[in-house]
C-alpha positions as CSV (number, residue, x, y, z in Angstrom):
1,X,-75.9,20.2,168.7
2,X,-76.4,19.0,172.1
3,X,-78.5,16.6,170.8
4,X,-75.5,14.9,169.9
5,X,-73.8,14.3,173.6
6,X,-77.4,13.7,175.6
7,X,-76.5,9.6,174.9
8,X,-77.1,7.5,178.1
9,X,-74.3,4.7,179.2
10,X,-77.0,1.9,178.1
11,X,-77.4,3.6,174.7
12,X,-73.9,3.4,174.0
13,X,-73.1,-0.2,175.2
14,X,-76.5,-1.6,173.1
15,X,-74.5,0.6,169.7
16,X,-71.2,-0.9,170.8
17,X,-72.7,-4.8,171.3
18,X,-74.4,-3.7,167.3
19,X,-70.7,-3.1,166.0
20,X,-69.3,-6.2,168.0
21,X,-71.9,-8.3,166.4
22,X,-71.2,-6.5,162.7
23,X,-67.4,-7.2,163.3
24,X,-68.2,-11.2,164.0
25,X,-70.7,-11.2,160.9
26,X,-67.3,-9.8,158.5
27,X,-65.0,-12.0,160.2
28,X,-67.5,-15.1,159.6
29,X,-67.9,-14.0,155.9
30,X,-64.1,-13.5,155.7
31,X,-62.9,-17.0,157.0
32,X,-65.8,-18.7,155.0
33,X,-65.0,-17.3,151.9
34,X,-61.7,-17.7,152.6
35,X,-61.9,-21.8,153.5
36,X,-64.1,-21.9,150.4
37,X,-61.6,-20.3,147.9
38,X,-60.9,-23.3,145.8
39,X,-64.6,-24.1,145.5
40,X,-64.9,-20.2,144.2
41,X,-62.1,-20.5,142.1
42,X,-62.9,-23.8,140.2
43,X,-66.6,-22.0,140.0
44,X,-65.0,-18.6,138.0
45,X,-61.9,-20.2,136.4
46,X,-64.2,-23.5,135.3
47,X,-61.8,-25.6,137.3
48,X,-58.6,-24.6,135.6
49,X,-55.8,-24.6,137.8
50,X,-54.3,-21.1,138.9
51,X,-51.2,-19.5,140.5
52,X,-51.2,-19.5,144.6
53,X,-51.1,-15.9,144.3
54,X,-54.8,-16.0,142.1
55,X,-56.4,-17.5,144.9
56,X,-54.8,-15.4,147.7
57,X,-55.6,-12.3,145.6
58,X,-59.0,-12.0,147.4
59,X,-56.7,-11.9,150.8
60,X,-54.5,-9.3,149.4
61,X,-57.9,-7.2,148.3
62,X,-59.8,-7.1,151.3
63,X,-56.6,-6.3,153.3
64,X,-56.0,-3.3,151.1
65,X,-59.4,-2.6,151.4
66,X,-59.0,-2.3,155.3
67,X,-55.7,-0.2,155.0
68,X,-57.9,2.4,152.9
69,X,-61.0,2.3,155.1
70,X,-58.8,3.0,158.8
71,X,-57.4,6.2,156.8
72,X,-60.7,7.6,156.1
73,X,-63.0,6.5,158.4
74,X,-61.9,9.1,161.1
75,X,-62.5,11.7,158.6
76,X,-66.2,10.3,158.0
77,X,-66.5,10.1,161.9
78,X,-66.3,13.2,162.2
79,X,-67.6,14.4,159.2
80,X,-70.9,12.7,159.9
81,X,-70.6,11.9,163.6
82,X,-71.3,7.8,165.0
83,X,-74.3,6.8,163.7
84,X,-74.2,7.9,160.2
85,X,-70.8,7.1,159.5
86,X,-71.0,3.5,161.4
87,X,-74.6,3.6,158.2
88,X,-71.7,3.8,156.0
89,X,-69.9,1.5,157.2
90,X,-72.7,-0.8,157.5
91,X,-74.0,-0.4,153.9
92,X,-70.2,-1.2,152.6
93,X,-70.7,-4.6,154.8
94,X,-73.9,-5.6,153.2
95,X,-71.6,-5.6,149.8
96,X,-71.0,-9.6,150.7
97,X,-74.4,-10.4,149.7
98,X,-73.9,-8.2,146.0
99,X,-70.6,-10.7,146.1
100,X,-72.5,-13.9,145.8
101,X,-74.6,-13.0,142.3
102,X,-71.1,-11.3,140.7
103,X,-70.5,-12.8,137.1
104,X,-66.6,-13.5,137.3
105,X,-63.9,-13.6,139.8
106,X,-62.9,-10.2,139.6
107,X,-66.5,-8.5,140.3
108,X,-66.2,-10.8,143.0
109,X,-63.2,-9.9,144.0
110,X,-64.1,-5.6,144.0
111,X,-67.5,-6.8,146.3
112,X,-65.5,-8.4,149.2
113,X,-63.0,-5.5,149.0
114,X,-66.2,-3.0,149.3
115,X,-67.5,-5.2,152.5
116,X,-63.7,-5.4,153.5
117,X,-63.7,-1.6,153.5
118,X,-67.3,-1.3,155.9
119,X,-66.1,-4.3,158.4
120,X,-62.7,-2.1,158.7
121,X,-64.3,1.1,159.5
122,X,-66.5,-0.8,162.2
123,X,-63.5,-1.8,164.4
124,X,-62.3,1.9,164.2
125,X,-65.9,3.5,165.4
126,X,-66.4,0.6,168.1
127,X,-63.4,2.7,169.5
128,X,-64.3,5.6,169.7
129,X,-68.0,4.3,171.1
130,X,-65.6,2.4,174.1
131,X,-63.6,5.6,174.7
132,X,-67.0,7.7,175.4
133,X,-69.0,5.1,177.2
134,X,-66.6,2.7,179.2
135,X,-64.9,3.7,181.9
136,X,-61.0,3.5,182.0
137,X,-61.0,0.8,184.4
138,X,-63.4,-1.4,181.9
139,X,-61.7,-0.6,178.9
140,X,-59.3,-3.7,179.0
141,X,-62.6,-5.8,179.2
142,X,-64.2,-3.6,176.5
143,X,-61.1,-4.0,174.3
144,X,-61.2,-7.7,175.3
145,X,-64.1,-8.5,173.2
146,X,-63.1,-6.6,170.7
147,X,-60.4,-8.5,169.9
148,X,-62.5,-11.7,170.6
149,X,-64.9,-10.6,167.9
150,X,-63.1,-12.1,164.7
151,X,-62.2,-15.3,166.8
152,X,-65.5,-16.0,167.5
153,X,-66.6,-15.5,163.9
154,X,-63.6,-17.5,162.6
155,X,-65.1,-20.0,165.2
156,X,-68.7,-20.6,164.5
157,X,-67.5,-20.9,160.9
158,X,-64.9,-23.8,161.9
159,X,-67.9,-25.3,163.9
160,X,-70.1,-25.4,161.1
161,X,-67.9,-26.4,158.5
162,X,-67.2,-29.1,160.9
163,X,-70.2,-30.5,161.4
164,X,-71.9,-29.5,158.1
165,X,-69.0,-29.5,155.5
166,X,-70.8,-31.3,153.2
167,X,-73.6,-29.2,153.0
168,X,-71.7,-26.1,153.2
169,X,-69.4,-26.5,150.3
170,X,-71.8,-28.2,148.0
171,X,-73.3,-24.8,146.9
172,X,-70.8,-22.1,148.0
173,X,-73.3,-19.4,146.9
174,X,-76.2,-20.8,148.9
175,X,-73.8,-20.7,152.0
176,X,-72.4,-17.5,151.2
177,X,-75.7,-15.7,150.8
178,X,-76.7,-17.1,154.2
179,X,-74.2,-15.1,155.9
180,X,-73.9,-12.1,154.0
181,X,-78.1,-12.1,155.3
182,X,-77.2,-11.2,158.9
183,X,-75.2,-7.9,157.3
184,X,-78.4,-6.6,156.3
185,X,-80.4,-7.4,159.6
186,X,-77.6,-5.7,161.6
187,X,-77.8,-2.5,159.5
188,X,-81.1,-2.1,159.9
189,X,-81.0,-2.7,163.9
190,X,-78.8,-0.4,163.9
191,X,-81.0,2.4,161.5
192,X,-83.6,1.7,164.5
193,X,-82.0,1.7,167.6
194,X,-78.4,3.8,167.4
195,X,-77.9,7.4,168.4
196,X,-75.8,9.8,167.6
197,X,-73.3,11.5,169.9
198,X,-70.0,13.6,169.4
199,X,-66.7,12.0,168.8
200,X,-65.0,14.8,171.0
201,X,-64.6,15.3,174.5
202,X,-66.4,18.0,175.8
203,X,-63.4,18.1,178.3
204,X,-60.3,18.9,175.8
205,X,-61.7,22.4,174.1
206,X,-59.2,23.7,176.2
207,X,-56.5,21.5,174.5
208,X,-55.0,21.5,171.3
209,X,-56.7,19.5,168.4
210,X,-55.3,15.9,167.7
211,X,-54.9,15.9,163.7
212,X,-54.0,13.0,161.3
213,X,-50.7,14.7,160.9
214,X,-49.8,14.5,165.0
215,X,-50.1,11.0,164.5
216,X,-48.0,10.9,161.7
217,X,-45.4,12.3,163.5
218,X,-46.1,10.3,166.7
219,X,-42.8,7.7,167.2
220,X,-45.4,5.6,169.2
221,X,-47.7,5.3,166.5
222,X,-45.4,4.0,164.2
223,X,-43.6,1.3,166.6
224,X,-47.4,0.5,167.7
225,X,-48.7,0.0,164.1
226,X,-44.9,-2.5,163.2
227,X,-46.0,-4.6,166.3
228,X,-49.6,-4.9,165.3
229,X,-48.3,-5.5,161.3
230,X,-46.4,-8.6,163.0
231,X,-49.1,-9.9,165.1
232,X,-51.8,-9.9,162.2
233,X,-49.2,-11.5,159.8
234,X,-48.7,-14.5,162.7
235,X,-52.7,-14.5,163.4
236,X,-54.3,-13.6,160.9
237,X,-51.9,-16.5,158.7
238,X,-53.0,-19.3,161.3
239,X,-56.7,-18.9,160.4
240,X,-56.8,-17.6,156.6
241,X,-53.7,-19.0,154.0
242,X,-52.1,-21.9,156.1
243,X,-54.6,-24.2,157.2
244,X,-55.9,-26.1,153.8
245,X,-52.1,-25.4,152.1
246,X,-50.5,-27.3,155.7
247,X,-53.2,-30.0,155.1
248,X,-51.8,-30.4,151.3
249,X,-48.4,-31.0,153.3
250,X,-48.3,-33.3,155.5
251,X,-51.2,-36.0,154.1
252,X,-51.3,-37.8,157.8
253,X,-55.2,-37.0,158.5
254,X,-54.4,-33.3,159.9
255,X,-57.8,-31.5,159.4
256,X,-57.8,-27.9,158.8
257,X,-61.0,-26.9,160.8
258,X,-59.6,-28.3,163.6
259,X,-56.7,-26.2,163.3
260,X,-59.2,-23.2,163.1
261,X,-60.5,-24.5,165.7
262,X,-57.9,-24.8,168.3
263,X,-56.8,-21.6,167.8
264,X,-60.1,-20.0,168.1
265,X,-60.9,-21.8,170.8
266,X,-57.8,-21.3,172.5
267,X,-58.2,-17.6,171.2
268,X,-61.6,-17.2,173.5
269,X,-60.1,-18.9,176.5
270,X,-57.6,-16.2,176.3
271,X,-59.5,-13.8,176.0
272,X,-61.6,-15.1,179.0
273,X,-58.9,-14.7,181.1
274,X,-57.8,-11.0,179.9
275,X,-61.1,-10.2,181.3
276,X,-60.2,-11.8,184.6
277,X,-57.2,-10.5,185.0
278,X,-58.5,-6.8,183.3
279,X,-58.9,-4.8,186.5
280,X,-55.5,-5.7,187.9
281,X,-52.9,-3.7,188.3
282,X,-49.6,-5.1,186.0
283,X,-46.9,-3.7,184.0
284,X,-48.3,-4.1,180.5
285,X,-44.8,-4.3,178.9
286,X,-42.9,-7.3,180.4
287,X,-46.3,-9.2,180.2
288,X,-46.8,-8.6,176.1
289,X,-43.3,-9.3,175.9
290,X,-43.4,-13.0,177.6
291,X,-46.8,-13.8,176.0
292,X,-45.4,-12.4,172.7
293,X,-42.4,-14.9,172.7
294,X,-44.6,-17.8,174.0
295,X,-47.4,-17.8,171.2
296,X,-45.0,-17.6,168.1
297,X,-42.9,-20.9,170.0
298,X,-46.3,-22.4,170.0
299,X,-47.4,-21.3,166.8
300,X,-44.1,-22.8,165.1
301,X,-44.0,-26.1,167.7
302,X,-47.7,-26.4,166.4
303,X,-46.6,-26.6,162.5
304,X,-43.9,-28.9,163.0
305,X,-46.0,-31.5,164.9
306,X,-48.6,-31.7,162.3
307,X,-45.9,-33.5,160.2
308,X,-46.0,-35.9,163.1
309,X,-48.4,-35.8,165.8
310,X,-51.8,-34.2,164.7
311,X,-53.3,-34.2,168.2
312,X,-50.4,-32.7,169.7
313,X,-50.1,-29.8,167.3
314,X,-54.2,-29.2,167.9
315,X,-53.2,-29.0,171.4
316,X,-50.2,-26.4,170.4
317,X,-52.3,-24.0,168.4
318,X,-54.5,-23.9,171.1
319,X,-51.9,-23.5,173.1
320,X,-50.8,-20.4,170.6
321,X,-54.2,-19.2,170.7
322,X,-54.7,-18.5,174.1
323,X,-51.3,-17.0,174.2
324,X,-52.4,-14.9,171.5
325,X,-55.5,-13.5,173.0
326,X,-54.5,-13.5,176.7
327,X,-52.6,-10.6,175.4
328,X,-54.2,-8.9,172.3
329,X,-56.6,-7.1,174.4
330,X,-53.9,-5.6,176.9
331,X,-51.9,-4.9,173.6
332,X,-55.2,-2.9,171.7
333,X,-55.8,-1.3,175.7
334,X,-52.4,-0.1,175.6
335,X,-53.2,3.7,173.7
336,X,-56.1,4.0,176.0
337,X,-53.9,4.2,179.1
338,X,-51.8,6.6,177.7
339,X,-51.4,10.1,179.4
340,X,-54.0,12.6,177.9
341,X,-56.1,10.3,175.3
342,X,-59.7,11.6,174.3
343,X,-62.1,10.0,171.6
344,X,-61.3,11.9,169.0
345,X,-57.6,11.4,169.1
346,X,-57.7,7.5,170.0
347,X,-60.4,7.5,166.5
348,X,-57.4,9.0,164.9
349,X,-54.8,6.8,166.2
350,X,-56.4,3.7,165.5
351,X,-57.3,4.2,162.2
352,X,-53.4,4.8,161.2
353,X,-52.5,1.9,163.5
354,X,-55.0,-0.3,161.5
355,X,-54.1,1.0,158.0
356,X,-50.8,0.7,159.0
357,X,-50.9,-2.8,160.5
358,X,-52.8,-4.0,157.7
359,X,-50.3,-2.6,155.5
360,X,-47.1,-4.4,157.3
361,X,-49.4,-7.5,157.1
362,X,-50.4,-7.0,153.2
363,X,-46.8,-6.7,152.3
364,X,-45.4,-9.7,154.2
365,X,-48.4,-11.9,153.1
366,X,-48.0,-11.3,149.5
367,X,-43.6,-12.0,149.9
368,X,-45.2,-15.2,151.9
369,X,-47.1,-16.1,148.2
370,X,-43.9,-15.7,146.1
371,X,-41.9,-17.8,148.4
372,X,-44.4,-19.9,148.5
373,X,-44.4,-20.1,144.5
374,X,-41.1,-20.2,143.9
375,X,-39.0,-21.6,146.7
376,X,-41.7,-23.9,148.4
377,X,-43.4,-24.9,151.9
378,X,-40.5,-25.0,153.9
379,X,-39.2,-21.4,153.4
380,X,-42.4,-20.2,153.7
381,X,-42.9,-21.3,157.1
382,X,-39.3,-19.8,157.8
383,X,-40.4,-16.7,156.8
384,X,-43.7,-16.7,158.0
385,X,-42.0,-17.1,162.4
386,X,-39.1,-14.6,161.9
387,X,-41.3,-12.1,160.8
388,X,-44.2,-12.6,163.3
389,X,-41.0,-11.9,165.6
390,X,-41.3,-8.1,164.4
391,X,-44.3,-8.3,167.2
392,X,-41.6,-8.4,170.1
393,X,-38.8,-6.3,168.7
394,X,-41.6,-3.6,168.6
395,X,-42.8,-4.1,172.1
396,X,-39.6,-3.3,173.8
397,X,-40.3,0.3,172.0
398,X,-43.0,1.4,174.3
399,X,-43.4,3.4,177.4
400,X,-43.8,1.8,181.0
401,X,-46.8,2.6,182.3
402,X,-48.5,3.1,185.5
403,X,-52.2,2.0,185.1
404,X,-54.6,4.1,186.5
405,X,-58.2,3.6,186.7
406,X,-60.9,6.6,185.8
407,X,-64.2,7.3,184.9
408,X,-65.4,7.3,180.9
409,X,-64.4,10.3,179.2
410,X,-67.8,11.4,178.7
């Protein structure tokens, strides 16, 4: 068994850049599918019109999909250790190229939630590989691009569709298979080059063993997850469902890859300067609390200026991106800095936060449809700030903390 600990520090950061890259290749092959929706469903409905909540149902899939995967992919971390279980997770990626050849909408629909589930347990396993290989004081930077990962995949695709939309959605399956390709490519890097190690410390045999059902009694879990469950609904939203319906709006030229874009953009800025700033010494609290309040009045400043001033509500959502991501990474750093944290119970933790999140996010997304349905644009967007504000009320929950910096726990 030793076998499984004799990793070096360059093995482990090459196996966590392989599960950064397979994170940006599910978030490309998300936000494509999801800016090519209508072309999908005119393709499987042969251009009847359907419901809102039809075409969001793909949305609603892989995000149950993802609430699934975080509960069991501690379980098949340590079932199976690192590399095999990050195999698993791999294979269940390579299900957006099966996707592209399904023969209706709902075959379709069952593919994405199978890559939705592999792309899901990836985020949870590049935690654990930070938590054994990055030392505490380069977590933040770690966990920086981490949360970069899906903006940059949600920005190469806004780049492309930019300059290549007409090429792009004149054969959604041609582009589709394109990037479900690089799936395959990083699973079989990853077959070649990953090693395995053990998800546990080898300095907490001494301590009690962190089980599912501590962190289901953990207060900070649960406040942790509501925060994260409002922050995905107010991100997640920006990038996914509001872009092509605000562009059916306000009919004034607003484009909704530049939109992508801005945030994106302004996402990777932000993230930029979490790194900077990574290494400094700050109270985490006040500082998620002020950029939490600042990037939902950007976000909402942003959707009321596209009904006037397209530039200016580019210029906002960038704005709200960079808010956004200036913070996520302290935000996702936060149970790393807690007192007495090891891989095996931040694998744990993070899987219920995620499943959780995701699950607070599911819910208000699909209340989001019906209002949408029913009672129209305007009460949407309502609904879609105050509840992003669930971000803020859960912040003021946490513990102060006193940032320390140590080694790895390796």
């Amino acid at each position: 068994m030793n076998t499984l600990t004799n990793v070096k520090k360059s093995q482990g950061i090459m196996m966590f850049i392989i599960l950064l890259l397979s994170y940006i290749v599910f978030a490309s092959n998300w936000v494509a599918g999801s800016n090519l929706s209508e072309k999908i469903v005119y393709h499987y409905f042969n251009g009847e019109q359907v419901s809102p909540m039809v075409s969001e149902v793909i949305n609603y899939t892989i995000t149950i999909a993802r609430i699934f995967a975080n509960l069991v992919a501690a379980y098949i971390l340590l079932k199976l250790n690192p590399r095999k279980a990050s195999i698993v997770a791999l294979v269940l990626l390579c299900f957006s190229f099966v996707a592209v050849f399904a023969t209706n909408y709902w075959l379709y629909t069952i593919a994405r939630m199978i890559m939705a589930l592999g792309g899901s347990m990836i985020m949870v396993y590049m935690n654990t590989v930070v938590a054994r290989f990055i030392a505490n004081d380069e977590k933040i930077i770690a966990s920086a691009l981490v949360t970069a990962s899906y903006n940059i995949g949600a920005g190469l695709v806004a780049i492309i569709f930019f300059l290549y939309k007409d090429v792009v959605i004149s054969d959604w399956q041609h582009t589709m298979y394109v990037f479900s390709l690089f799936s395959i490519l990083l699973l079989v890097l990853w077959t070649m080059l990953a090693k395995d190690f053990s998800p546990n410390d080898e300095n907490t045999h001494h301590q009690e063993e962190y089980k599912y059902k501590d962190a289901l009694t953990d207060k900070f879990v649960y406040c942790f997850s509501m925060g994260f469950g409002g922050f995905l609904f107010l991100y997640v939203m920006s990038l996914v469902s509001i872009p092509v319906k605000l562009v059916a709006q306000v009919n004034n030229g607003f484009n909704a890859e530049f939109m992508i874009l801005a945030i994106t953009m302004g996402g990777i800025v932000g993230t930029l300067f979490s790194i900077l700033i990574g290494k400094v010494p700050f109270e985490r609290k006040p500082f998620l609390l002020v950029h939490g309040i600042m990037m939902i009045i950007a976000m909402a400043l942003g959707l009321y200026m596209a009904y006037i001033n397209p530039r200016l509500a580019y210029f906002l959502f960038a704005i709200g991106g960079f808010v956004m991501f200036s913070q996520y990474s302290v935000y996702l750093n936060f149970p790393h800095e807690l007192p007495n944290m090891n891989p095996r119970k931040l694998t744990i933790m993070f899987g219920v936060f995620w499943a959780l999140g995701y699950t607070i996010y599911t819910v208000l997304n699909f209340i989001w449809s019906i209002i949408l349905s029913y009672y129209g644009w305007d009460l949407s967007m309502v609904f879609y700030i105050v509840c992003s504000c669930i971000y803020i009320i859960f912040v003021f929950t946490f513990p102060a903390l006193k940032v320390q910096t140590k080694r790895a726990i390796s």
